[in-house]
C-alpha positions as CSV (number, residue, x, y, z in Angstrom):
1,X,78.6,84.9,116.9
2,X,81.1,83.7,114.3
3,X,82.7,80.1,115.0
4,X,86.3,79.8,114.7
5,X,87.7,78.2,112.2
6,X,89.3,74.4,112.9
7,X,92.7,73.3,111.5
8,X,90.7,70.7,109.3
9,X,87.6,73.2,108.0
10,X,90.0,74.6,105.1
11,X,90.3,71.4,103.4
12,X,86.1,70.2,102.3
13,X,87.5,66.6,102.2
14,X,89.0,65.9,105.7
15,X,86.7,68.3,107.1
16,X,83.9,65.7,106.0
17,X,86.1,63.0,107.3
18,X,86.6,64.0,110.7
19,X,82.7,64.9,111.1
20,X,81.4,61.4,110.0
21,X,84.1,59.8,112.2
22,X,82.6,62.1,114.9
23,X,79.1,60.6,114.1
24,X,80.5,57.5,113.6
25,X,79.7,54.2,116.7
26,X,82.4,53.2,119.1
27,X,83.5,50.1,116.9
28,X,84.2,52.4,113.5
29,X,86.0,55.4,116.1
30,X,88.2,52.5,117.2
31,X,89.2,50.8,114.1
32,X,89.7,54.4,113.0
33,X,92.1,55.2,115.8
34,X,94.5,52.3,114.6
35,X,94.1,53.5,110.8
36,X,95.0,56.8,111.4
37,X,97.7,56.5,113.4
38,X,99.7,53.9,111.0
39,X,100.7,57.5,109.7
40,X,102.9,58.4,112.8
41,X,105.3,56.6,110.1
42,X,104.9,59.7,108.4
43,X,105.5,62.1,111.1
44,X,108.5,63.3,112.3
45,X,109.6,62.6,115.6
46,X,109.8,65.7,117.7
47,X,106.2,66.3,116.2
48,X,105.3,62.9,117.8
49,X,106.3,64.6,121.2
50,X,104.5,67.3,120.9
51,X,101.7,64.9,120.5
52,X,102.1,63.3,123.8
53,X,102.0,66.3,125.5
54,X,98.6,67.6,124.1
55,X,97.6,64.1,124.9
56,X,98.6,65.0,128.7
57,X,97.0,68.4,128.3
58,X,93.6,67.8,126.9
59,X,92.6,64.4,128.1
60,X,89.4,64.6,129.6
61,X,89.7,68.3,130.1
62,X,88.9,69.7,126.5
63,X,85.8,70.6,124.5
64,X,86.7,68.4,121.1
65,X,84.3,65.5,120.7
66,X,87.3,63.5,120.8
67,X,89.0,65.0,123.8
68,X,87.7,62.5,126.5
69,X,90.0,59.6,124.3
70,X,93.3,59.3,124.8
71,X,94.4,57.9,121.9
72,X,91.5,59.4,119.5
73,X,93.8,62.8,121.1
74,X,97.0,61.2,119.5
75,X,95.1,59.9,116.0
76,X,94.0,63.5,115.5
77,X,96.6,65.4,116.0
78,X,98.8,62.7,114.0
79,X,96.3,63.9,111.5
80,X,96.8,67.0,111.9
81,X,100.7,67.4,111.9
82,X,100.6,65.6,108.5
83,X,101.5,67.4,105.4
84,X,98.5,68.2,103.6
85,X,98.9,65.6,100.4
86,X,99.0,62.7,103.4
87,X,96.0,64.6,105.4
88,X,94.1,64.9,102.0
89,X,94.8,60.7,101.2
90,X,94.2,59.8,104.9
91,X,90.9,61.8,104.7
92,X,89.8,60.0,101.5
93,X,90.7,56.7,102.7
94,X,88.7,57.5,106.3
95,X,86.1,58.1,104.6
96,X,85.8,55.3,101.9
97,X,86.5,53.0,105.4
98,X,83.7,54.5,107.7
99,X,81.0,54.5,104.5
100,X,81.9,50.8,104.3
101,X,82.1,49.8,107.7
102,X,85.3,48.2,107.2
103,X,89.1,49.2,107.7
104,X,90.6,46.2,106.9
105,X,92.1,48.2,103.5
């Protein structure tokens, strides 16, 4: 049965991101919320309302790992409404952070 394929699998680099933040303890997952979601300043705002209601939708409802989080929801799709150059440095950044244990960068 062939998987389908996730908005972050075609890029190798967030798609390694979001799988070690997955992995990753509560403590990392919550300093990775706030991280990620310092680029709603990059986001237009009618995107940021869409955000709220698949927020509304999923919560608790879905089958994502992170769907059971409010605002793990809103960091994601954040994420994912980014252009791809900002998805790409956010990935690299997330990743750097959660191998170090530290987002204080």
């Amino acid at each position: 049965m062939e998987q389908q394929m996730r908005w972050y699998d075609k890029d190798p680099i967030l798609k390694e991101a979001l799988e070690l933040l997955r992995l990753s303890g509560d403590n990392e997952k919550t300093q990775a919320k706030d991280f990620i979601l310092k680029l709603q300043e990059e986001v237009a705002a009618d995107v940021i309302e869409r955000i709220y209601e698949i927020v509304t939708q999923y919560e608790g409802k879905g089958n994502r790992w992170y769907d059971n989080d409010p605002v793990m929801i809103r960091a994601i799709e954040v994420l994912r409404h980014a252009d791809p150059q900002t998805q790409r440095r956010a990935a690299l950044k997330l990743l750097l952070a959660l191998e170090e244990k530290s987002f204080d960068n």
